[in-house]
PAKOL-937524 format. One record per residue (C-alpha): x, y negated, z; chain. Coordinates in nm, 3 decimals. Each point is the difference from the previous one (the first is absolute). Layout:
% residues N
SITE       xx       yy       zz  kette
SITE        X        Y        Z      A
...
% end
This chain:
% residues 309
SITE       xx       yy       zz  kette
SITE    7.276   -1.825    7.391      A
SITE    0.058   -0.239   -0.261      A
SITE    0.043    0.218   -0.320      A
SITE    0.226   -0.284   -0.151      A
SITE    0.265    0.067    0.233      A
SITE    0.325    0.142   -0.149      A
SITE    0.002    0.292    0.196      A
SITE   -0.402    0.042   -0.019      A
SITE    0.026   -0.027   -0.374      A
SITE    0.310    0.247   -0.033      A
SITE   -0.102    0.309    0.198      A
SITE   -0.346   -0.026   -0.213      A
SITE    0.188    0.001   -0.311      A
SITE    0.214    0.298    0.140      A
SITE   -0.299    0.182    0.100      A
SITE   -0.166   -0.036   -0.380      A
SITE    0.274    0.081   -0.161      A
SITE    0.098    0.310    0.216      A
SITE   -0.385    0.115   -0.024      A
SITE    0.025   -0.052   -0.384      A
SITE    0.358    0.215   -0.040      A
SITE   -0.182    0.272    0.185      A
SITE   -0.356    0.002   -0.131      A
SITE    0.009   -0.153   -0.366      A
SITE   -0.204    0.176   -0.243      A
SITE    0.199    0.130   -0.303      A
SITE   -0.133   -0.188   -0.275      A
SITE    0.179    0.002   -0.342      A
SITE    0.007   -0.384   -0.049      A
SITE    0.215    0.019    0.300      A
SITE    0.266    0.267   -0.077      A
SITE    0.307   -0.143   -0.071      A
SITE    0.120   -0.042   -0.395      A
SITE   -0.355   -0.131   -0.052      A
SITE    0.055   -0.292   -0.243      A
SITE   -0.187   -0.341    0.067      A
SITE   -0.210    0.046   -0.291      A
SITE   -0.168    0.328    0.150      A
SITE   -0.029   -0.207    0.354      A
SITE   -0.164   -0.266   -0.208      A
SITE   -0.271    0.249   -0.097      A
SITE   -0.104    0.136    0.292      A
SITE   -0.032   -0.327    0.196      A
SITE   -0.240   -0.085   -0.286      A
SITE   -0.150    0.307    0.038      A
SITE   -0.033    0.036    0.349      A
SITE   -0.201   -0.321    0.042      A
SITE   -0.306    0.093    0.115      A
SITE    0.003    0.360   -0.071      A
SITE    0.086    0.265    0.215      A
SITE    0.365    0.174   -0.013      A
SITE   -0.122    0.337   -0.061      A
SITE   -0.182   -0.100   -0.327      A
SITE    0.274   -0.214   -0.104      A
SITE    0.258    0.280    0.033      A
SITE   -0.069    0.213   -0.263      A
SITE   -0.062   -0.285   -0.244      A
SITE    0.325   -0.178    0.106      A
SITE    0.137    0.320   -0.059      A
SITE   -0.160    0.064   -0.386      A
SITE    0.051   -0.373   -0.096      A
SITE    0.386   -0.039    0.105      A
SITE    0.071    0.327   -0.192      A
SITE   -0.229   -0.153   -0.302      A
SITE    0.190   -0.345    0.034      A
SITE    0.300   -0.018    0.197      A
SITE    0.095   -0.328   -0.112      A
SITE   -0.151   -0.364   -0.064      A
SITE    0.059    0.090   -0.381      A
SITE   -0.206    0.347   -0.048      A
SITE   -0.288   -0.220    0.196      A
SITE    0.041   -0.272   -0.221      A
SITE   -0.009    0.196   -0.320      A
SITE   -0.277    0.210    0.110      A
SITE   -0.387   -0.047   -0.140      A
SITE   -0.182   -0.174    0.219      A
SITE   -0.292    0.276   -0.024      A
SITE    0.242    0.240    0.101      A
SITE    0.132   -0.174    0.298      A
SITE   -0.383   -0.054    0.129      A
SITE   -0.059    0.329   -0.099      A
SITE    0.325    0.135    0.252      A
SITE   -0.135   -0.227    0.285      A
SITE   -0.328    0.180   -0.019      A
SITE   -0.176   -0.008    0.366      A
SITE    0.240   -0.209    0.178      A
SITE   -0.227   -0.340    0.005      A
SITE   -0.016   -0.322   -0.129      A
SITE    0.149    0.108   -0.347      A
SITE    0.126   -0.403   -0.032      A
SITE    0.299    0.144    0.187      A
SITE    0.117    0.203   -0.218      A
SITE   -0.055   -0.313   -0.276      A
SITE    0.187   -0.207    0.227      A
SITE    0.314    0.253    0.031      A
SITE    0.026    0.066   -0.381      A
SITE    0.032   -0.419   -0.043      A
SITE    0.194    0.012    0.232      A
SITE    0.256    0.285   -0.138      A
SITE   -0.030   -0.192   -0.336      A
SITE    0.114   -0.318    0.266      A
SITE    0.311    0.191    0.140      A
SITE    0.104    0.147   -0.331      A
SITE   -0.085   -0.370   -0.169      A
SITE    0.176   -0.219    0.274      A
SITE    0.230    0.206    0.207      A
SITE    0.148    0.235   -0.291      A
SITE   -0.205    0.326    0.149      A
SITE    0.179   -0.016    0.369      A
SITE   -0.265   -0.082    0.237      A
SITE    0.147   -0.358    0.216      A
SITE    0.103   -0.016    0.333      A
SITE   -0.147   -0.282    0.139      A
SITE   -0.287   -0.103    0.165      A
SITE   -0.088   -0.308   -0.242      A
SITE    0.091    0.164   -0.368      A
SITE   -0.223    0.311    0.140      A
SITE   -0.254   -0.261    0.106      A
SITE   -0.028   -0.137   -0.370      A
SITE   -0.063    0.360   -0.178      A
SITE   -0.322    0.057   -0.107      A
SITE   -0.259    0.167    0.337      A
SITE    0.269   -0.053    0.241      A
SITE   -0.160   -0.164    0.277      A
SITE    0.204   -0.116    0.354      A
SITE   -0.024    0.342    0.175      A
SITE    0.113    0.194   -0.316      A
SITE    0.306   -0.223   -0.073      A
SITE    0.089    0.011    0.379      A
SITE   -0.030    0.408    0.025      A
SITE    0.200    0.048   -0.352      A
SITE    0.296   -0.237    0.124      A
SITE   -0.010    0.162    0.350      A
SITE   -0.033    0.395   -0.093      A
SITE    0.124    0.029   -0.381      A
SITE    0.342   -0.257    0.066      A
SITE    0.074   -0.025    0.377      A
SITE   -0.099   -0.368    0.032      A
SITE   -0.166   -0.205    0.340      A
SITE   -0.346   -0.047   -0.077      A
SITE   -0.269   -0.050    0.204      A
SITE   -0.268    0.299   -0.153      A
SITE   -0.333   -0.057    0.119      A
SITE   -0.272    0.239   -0.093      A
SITE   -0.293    0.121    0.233      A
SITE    0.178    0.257    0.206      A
SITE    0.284   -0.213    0.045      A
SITE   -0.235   -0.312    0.170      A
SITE   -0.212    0.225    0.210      A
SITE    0.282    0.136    0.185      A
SITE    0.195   -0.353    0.034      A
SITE   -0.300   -0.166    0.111      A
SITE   -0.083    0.254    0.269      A
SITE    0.335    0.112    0.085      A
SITE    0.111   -0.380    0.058      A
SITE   -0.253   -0.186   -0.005      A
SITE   -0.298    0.175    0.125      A
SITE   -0.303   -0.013   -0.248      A
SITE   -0.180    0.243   -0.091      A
SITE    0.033   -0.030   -0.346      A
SITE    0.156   -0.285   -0.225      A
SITE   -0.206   -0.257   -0.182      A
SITE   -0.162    0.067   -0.365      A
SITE    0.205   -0.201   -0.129      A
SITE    0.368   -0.073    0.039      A
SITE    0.135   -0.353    0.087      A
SITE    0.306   -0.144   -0.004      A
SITE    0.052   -0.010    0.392      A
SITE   -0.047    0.369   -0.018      A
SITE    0.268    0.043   -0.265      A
SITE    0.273   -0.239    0.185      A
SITE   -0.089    0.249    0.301      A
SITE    0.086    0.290   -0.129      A
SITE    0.312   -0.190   -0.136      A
SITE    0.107   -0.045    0.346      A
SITE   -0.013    0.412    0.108      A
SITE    0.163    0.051   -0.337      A
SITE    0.361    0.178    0.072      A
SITE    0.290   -0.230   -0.124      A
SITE    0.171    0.308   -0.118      A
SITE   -0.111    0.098   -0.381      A
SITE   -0.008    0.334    0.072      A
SITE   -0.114    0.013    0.310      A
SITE   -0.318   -0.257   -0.102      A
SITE   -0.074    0.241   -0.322      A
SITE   -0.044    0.327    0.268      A
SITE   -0.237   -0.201    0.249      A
SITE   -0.194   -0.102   -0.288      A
SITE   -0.064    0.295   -0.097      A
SITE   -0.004    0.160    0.347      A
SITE   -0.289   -0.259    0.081      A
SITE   -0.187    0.093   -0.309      A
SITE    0.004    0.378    0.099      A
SITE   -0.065   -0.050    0.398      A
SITE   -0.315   -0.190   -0.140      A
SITE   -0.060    0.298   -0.263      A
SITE    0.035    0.314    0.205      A
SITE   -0.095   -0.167    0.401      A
SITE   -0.108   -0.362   -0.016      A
SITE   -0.293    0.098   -0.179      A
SITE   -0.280   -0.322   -0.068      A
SITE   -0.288    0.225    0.198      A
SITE    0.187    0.303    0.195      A
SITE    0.366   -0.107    0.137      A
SITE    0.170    0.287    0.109      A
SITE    0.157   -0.216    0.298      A
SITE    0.075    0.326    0.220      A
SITE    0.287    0.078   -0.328      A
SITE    0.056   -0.337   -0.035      A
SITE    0.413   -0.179    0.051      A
SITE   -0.130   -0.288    0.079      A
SITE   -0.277    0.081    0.299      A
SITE    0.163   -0.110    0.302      A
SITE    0.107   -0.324   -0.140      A
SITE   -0.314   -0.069   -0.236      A
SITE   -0.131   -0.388    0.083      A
SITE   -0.363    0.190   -0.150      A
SITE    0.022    0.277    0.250      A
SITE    0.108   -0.198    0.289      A
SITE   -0.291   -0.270   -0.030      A
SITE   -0.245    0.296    0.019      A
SITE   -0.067    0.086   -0.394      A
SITE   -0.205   -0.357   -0.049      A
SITE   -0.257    0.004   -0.326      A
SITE    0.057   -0.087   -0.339      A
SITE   -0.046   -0.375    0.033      A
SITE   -0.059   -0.045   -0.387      A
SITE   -0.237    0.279   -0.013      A
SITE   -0.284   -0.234   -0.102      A
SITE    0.228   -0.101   -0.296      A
SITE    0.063    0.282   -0.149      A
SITE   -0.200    0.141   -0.318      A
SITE   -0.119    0.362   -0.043      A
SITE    0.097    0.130   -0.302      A
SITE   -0.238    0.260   -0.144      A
SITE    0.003    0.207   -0.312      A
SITE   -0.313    0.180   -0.122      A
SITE   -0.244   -0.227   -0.223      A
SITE    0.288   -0.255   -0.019      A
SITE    0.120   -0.157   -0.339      A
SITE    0.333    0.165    0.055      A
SITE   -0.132    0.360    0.003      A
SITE   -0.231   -0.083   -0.323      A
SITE    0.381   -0.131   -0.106      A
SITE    0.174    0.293    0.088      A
SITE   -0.251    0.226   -0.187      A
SITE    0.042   -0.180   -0.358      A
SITE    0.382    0.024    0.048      A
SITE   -0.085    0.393    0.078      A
SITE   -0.163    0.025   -0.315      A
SITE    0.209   -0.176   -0.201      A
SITE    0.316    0.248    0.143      A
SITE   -0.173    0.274   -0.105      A
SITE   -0.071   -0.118   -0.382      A
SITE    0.182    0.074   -0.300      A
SITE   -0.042   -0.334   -0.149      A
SITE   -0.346   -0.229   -0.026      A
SITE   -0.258   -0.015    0.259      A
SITE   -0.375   -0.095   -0.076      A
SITE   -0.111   -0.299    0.194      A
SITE   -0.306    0.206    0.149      A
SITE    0.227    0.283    0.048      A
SITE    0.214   -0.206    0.247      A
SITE   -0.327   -0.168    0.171      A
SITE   -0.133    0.321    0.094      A
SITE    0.354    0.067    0.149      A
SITE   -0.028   -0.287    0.165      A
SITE   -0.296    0.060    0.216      A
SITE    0.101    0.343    0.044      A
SITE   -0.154    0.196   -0.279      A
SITE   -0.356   -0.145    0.075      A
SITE   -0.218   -0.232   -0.162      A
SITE    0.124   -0.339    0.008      A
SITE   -0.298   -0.140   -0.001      A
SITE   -0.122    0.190    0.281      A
SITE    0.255   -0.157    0.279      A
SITE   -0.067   -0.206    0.249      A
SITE    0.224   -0.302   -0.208      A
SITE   -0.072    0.105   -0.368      A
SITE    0.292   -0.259   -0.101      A
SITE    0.267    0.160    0.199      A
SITE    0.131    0.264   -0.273      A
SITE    0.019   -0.311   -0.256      A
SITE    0.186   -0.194    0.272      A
SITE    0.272    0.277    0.073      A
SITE    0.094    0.052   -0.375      A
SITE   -0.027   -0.391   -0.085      A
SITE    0.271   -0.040    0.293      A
SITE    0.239    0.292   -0.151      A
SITE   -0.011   -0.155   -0.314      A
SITE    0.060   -0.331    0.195      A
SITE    0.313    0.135    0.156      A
SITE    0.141    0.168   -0.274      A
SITE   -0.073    0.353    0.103      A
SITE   -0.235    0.046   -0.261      A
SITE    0.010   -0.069   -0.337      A
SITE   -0.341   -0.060   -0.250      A
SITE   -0.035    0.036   -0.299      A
SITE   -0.068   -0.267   -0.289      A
SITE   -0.190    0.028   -0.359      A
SITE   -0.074    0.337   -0.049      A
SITE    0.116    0.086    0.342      A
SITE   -0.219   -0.195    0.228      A
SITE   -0.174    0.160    0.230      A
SITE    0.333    0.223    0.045      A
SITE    0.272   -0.025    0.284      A
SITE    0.321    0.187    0.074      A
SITE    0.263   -0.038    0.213      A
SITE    0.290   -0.248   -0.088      A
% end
């Protein structure tokens, strides 16, 4: 069964979106009235951090800032201190330059297409395809993780899709992509929650699954990940990004200047420095803060001192 096929393709997009009207989860971003701003947000957000953290501090920051001009006009230090424990604080960087962008270029009204999006400030391909498709009704081709896994084992059998994405991949999905604007903006997202909630990376639920009886994976007798031996394991504990994660910690919780000790301690996790297994590691984290902009030191009689921007 060729998954190509007219018919093939249309009865799969049925099935998605008919699974998606019944079982979507009711997540604010999604409720209609939502403006494209607040979509914006949580796309940012949600990359790479799970929806029931980012809930809450979608939640808190779009009653905070509602609009690309409260972020814009906001202090930076207060904005990092808002995204708190989300991860990878440059996000939240990224989206204030890039409310400053919107307000700057586009008069405060977040654009509509896929290009102007592309050219604001930590918008990458995915981001600018998901904000066209779910905040203005457009065709776009939105490709995160959940969305790849279950084309590529729904139609095309793998396992799981490449690390990386290539073009051929994107002109695939192209191809399944409903002609209709609003149908193609519901099977987007009804991909992206069949791969949240069932097409899981380790446990598919394939019993619950729409797709079963048709799925090219299931029908070729689950086959392993071919790329597994590509793939990196991403760890945490002892990395530079947890030392990373404890200085901006710190620095949330001060009223003002931060010792330069203070923070190293921090850093390795309220021990010695000098008594880890890489002594330079605390130096490295805050050097890199202060590299990206998340931390600010101090000069003349403020050196050895660091806040946050």
């Amino acid at each position: 069964m060729d998954p190509a096929e007219p018919d093939v393709l249309a009865a799969t997009q049925e099935a998605v979106v008919s699974w998606y009207d019944a079982n979507a989860r009711d997540l604010p971003w999604r409720r209609p009235g939502t403006t494209a701003w607040a979509v914006l947000v949580s796309e940012v957000m949600l990359q790479q951090t799970p929806v029931v953290r980012v809930e809450p501090a979608w939640r808190a920051w779009s009653s905070r800032w509602p609009t690309p001009a409260d972020l814009a006009a906001a202090p930076t230090a207060e904005v990092l201190r808002a995204w708190d424990r989300l991860g990878y604080p440059r996000r939240a960087l990224r989206l204030q330059q890039c409310a400053r962008a919107v307000v700057e270029r586009h008069g405060g009204t977040v654009p509509t297409d896929e290009e102007s999006l592309l050219a604001l400030p930590g918008v990458g391909a995915y981001t600018a395809a998901a904000v066209a498709a779910f905040a203005h009704g457009r065709r776009a081709v939105v490709l995160d993780t959940n969305v790849r896994r279950v084309l590529g084992r729904a139609l095309e059998g793998r396992a799981l899709p490449a690390p990386s994405l290539s073009r051929a991949e994107q002109e695939r999905a192209r191809t399944y992509l409903p002609d209709d604007a609003a149908l193609s903006v519901r099977w987007n997202i009804g991909l992206m929650e069949l791969g949240a909630l069932v097409c899981t990376a380790r446990t598919p639920r394939c019993p619950a699954c729409p797709l079963a009886a048709t799925c090219a994976w299931v029908r070729a007798g689950r086959p392993a990940d071919e790329h597994a031996h590509r793939r990196r394991t991403q760890t945490w504990h002892g990395t530079d990004r947890q030392a990373r994660g404890r200085v901006m910690a710190a620095l949330r919780g001060a009223d003002g200047w931060t010792g330069h000790d203070e923070l190293l301690r921090a850093a390795a996790g309220g021990a010695d420095p000098a008594a880890l297994p890489d002594r330079s590691q605390p130096g490295r984290a805050l050097a890199s803060l202060v590299a990206d902009g998340l931390v600010v030191a101090g000069v003349d009689d403020r050196a050895g001192w660091y806040r946050l921007p």
